[in-house]
BAKE-362473 format. One record per atom (N, C-alpha, C): residue in one letter; x, y, z. Coordinates in steps of 0.05 Angstrom, whole numbers, plus 5000, padded with zeros to 4 digits. Atoms other than C-alpha are relative to their C-alpha. Layout:
REM BAKE-362473
AXYZ;...
//
This chain:
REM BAKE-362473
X497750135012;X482632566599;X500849745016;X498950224987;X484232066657;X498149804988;X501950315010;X477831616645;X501049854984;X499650145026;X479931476579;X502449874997;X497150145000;X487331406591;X499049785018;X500050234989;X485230836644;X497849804983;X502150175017;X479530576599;X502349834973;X498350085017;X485230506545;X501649775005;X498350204990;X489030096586;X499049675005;X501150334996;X483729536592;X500849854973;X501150035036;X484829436509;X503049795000;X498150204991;X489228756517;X502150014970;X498950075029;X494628596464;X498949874983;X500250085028;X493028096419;X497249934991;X501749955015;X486728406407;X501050234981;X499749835025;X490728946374;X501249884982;X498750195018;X495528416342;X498349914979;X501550185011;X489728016320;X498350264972;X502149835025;X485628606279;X502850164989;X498449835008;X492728976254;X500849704974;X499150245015;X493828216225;X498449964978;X501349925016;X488228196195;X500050224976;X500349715018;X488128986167;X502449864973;X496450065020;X495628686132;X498449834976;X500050185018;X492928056101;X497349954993;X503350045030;X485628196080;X497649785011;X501950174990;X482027656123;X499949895027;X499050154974;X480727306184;X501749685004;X499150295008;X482526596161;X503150034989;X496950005009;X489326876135;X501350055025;X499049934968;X490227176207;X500949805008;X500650094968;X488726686249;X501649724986;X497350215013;X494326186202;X501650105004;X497849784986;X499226806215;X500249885016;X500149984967;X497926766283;X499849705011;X499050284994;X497125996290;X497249965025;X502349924991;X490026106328;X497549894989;X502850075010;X483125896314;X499050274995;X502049735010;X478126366265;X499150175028;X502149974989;X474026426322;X501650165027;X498049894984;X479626736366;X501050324995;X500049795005;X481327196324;X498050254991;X502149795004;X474127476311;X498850095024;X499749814976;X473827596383;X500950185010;X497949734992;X480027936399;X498250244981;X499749695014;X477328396336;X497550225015;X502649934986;X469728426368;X499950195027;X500149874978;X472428596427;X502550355001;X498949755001;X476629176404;X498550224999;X501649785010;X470629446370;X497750035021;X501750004972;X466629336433;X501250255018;X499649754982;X470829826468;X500750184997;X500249745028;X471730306421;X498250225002;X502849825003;X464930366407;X499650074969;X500849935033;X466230386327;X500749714988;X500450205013;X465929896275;X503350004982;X496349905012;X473629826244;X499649804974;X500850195025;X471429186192;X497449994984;X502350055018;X466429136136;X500749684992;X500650305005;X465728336130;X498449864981;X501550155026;X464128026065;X501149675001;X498850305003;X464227256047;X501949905005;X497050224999;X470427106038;X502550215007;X497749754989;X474627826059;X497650155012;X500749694978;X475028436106;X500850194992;X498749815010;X475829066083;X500250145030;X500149784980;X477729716135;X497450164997;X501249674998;X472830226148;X500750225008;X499149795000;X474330946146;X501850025032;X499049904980;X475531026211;X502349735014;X498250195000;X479130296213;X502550054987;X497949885009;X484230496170;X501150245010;X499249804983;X485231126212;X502249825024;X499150034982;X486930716267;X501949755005;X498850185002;X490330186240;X503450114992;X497149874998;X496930666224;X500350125029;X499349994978;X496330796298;X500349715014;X499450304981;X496030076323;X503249834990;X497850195012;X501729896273;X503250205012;X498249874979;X505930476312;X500449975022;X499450104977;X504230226374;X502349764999;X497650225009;X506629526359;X502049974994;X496949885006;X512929836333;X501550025020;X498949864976;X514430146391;X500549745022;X499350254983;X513129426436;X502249894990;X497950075008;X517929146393;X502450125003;X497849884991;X523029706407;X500649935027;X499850004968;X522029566481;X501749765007;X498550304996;X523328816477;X503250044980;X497650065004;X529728976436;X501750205018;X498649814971;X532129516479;X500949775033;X500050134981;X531928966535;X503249835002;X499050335016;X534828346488;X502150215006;X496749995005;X540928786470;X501550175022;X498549934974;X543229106540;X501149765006;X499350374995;X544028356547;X502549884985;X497550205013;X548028136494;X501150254973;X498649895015;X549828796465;X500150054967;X500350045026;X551628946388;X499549794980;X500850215017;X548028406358;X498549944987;X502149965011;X542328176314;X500350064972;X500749895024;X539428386252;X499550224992;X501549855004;X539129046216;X499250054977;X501649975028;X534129226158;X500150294988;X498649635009;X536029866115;X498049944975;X500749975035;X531529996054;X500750294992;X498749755023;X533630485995;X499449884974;X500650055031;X532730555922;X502649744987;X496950185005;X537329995890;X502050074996;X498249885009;X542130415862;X502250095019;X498849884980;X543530805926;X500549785019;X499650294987;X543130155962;X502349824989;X498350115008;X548029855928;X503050155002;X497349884990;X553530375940;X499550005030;X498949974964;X551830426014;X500449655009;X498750374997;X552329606011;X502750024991;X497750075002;X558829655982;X501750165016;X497949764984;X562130296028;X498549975031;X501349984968;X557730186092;X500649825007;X499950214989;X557029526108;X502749815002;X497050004990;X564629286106;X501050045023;X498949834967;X565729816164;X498449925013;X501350054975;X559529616204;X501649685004;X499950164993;X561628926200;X503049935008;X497650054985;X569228976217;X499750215025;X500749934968;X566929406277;X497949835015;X501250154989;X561528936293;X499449824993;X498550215015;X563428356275;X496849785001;X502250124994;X556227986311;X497350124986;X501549875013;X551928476267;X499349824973;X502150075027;X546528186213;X498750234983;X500549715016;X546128696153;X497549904984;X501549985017;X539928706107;X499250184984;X500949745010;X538729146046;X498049884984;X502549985020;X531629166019;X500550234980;X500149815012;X531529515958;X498149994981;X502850045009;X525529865928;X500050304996;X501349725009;X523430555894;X498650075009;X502249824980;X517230605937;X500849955028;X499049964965;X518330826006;X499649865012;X501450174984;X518430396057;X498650075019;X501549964976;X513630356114;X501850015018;X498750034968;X517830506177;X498049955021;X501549984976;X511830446221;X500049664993;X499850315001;X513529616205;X502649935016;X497749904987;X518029466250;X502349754987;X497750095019;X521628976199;X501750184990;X497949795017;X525529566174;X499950175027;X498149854979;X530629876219;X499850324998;X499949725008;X531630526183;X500450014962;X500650025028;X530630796109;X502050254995;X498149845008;X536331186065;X498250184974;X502149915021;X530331616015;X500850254993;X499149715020;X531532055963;X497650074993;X502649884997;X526532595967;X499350085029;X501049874971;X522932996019;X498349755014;X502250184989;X519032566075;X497750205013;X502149874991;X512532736094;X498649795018;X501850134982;X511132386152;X501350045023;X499049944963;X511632616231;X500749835013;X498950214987;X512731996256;X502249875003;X497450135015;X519031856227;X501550335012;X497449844990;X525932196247;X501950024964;X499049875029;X528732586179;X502150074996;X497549905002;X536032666177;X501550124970;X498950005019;X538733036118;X502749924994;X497950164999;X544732706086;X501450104972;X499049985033;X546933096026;X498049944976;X502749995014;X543733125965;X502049834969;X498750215035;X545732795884;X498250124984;X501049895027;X544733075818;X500449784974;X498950195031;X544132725750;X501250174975;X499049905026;X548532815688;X499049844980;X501650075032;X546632755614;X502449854993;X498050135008;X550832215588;X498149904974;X501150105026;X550731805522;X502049834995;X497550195002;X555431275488;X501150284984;X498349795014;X561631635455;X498349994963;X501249905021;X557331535385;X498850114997;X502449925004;X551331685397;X500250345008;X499849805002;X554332345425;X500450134972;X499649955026;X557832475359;X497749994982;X501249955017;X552632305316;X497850235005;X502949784998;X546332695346;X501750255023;X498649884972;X551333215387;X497550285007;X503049864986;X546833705433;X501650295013;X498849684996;X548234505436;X498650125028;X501749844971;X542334635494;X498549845011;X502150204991;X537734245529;X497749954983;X502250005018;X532234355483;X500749794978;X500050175027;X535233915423;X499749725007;X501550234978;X533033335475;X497549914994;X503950085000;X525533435453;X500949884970;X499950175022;X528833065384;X502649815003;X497650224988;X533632585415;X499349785006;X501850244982;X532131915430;X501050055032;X499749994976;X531831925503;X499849765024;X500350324977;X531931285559;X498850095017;X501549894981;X527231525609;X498849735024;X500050114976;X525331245682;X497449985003;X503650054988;X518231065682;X499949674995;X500350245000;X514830425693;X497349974982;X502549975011;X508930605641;X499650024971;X499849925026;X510630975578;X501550124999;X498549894996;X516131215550;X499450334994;X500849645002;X516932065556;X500450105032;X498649964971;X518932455618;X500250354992;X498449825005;X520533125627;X502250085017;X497449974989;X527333345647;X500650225000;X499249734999;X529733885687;X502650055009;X497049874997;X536534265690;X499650294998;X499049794993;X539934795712;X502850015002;X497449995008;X545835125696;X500450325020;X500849734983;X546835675759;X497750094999;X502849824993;X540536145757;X498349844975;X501950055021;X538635825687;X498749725010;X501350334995;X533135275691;X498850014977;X501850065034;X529634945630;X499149745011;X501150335003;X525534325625;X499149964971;X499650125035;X525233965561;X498649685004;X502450245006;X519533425547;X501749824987;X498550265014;X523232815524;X498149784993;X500250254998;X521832155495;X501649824982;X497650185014;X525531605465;X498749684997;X501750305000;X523930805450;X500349845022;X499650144979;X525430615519;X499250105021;X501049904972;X522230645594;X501149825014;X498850234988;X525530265647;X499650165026;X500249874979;X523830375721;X502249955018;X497050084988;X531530275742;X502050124988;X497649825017;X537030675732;X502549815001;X497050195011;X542530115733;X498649864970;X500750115029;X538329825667;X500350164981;X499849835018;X538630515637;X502150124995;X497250094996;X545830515655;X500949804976;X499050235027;X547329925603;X498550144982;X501349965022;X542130205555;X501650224992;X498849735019;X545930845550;X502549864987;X497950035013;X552530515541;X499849814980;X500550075026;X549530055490;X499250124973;X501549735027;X547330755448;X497549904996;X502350035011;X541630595456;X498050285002;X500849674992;X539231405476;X501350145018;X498749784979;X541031945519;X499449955029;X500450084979;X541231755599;X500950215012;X499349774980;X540332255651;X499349885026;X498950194986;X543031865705;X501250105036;X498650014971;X544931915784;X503250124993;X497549935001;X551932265780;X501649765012;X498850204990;X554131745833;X500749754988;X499850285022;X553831165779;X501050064988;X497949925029;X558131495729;X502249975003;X497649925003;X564731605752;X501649744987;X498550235008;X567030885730;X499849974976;X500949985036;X563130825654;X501950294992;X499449715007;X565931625647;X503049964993;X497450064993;X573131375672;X500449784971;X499550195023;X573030795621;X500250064971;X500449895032;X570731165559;X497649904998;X502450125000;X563730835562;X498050124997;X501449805002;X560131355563;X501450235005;X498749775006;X561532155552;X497450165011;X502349904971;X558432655599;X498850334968;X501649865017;X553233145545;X499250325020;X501149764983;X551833865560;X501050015028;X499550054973;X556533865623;X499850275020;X501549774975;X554734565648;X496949995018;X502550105005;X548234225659;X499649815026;X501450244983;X544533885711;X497749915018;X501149984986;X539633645752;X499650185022;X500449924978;X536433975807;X500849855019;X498950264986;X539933665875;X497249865005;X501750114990;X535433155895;X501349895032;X498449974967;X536833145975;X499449615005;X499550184991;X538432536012;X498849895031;X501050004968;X534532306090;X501449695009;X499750224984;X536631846138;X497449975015;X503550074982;X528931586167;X500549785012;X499750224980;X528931206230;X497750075024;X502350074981;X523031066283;X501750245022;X499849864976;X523631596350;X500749755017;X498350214988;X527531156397;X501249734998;X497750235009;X532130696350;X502450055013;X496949904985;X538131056382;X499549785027;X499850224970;X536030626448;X500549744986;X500050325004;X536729986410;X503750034990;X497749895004;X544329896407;X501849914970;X500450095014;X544129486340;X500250254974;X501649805017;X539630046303;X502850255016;X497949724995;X545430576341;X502450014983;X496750075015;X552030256312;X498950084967;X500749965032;X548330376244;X499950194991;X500549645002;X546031096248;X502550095004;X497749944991;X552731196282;X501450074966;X498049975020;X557031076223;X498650094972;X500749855024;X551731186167;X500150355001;X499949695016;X551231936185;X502950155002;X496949865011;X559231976179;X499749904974;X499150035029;X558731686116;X498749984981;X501349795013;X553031846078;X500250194985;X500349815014;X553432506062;X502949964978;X497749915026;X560532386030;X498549694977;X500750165015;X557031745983;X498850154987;X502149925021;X551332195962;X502250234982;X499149845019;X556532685936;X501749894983;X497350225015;X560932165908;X499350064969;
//
């Protein structure tokens, strides 16, 4: 085990920089413009990675690089390392100058948009030198990038590397406009499989939807003339009657409150879908990435139940 740990240690930086740059953007000539470097710079650093290795990490065609098997293995370890350098140098920066900087939060838009309107307020009248950023996006983000601080994901995570905080969980209700209830009104879940329906895909419309009412569960095959991969668009679509929306609970209480929509089958509802706080193993040392976690996991769990 020692050899190797000191053999490891010969393996310079920005030969891992230089081939992780690459793995990102598909070539060497895109790299080595990244990086501000000559081609011929960066096909060393990579040469010499795979020189001490001892494996081959690029397949090299004309004009791109693909990974090889075992390149792609090792390229979600080099992009963890680099993570981690980056924690080091901010850990440094902000003993220095304290709560300051930039932090990057991704979440689904929806949920991102209420923790932008109830979170960020309070971070920024407690830290007044704090730079907020909300990426928002339905597919998970990469935390092993160390552009993104920490991620607010609905759904289980499946990845060790990442720190998993549960945060509460959110159910969806069956809503509709006040006509469209009236005209097509709905006795069980089942009269759904002849309902127009607004469904959440980015493909075709149809879905199936499940509820539970205590011990009872049912799922009921839907479809309707509409797919939309956003639930604030299927939000207006319901209250335009345009079908039945089975919707984030958290987005309702205002349309519900107005008369805008009318809540369908209300013994009825989704399964919870749980809530995580995901953040890198030693963001707590950065004091930036701390003030954030700090107050998101007081306030969190009461948003997702909102």
């Amino acid at each position: 085990m020692e050899p190797m740990v000191l053999g490891i240690r010969t393996i310079g930086l920005p030969a891992l920089v230089s081939f992780r740059t690459v793995a990102r953007l598909g070539g060497i000539s895109a790299a080595a413009a990244q990086l501000g470097i000559a081609k011929s710079g960066v096909s060393r650093h990579v040469a010499q990675l795979e020189d001490h290795l001892g494996v081959r990490l690029l397949e090299r065609g004309a004009r791109s690089v693909r990974l090889t098997p075992v390149g792609r293995r090792l390229d979600d370890r080099i992009r963890s390392i680099l993570a981690e350098i980056d924690v080091l140098g901010d850990i440094v920066a902000e003993e220095r100058a304290g709560v300051t900087g930039q932090v990057t939060i991704a979440a689904t838009p929806e949920f991102g948009a209420l923790v932008a309107a109830r979170l960020f307020p309070e971070l920024r009248r407690r830290h007044p030198e704090l730079s907020l950023v909300m990426r928002a996006d339905y597919a998970f983000e990469d935390m092993q990038d160390p552009g993104t601080d920490l991620a607010i994901r609905v759904g289980r995570v499946h990845d060790e590397r990442l720190v998993a905080k549960p945060m509460g969980g959110f159910c969806r209700w069956l809503v509709a406009a006040p006509e469209l209830a009236e005209a097509a009104p709905l006795r069980r879940p089942a009269d759904l499989a002849t309902r127009p329906c607004l469904t959440f895909r980015g493909d075709r419309p149809g879905a199936t939807w499940r509820f539970e009412r205590g011990p009872e569960k049912v799922a009921v095959d839907v479809t309707g003339p509409i797919a939309v991969r956003n639930f604030g668009v299927l939000l207006e679509l319901a209250r335009a009657g345009q079908g039945f929306g089975f919707l984030p609970a958290f987005m309702l209480a205002e349309p519900l409150a107005r008369g805008e929509l009318v809540r369908c089958l209300p013994g009825w509802t989704s399964p919870e879908a749980p809530v995580y706080l995901t953040f890198r193993p030693g963001s707590r040392n950065i004091a930036r990435v701390a003030a954030v976690l700090e107050l998101a996991e007081a306030v969190l769990p009461g948003l997702s139940a909102a």
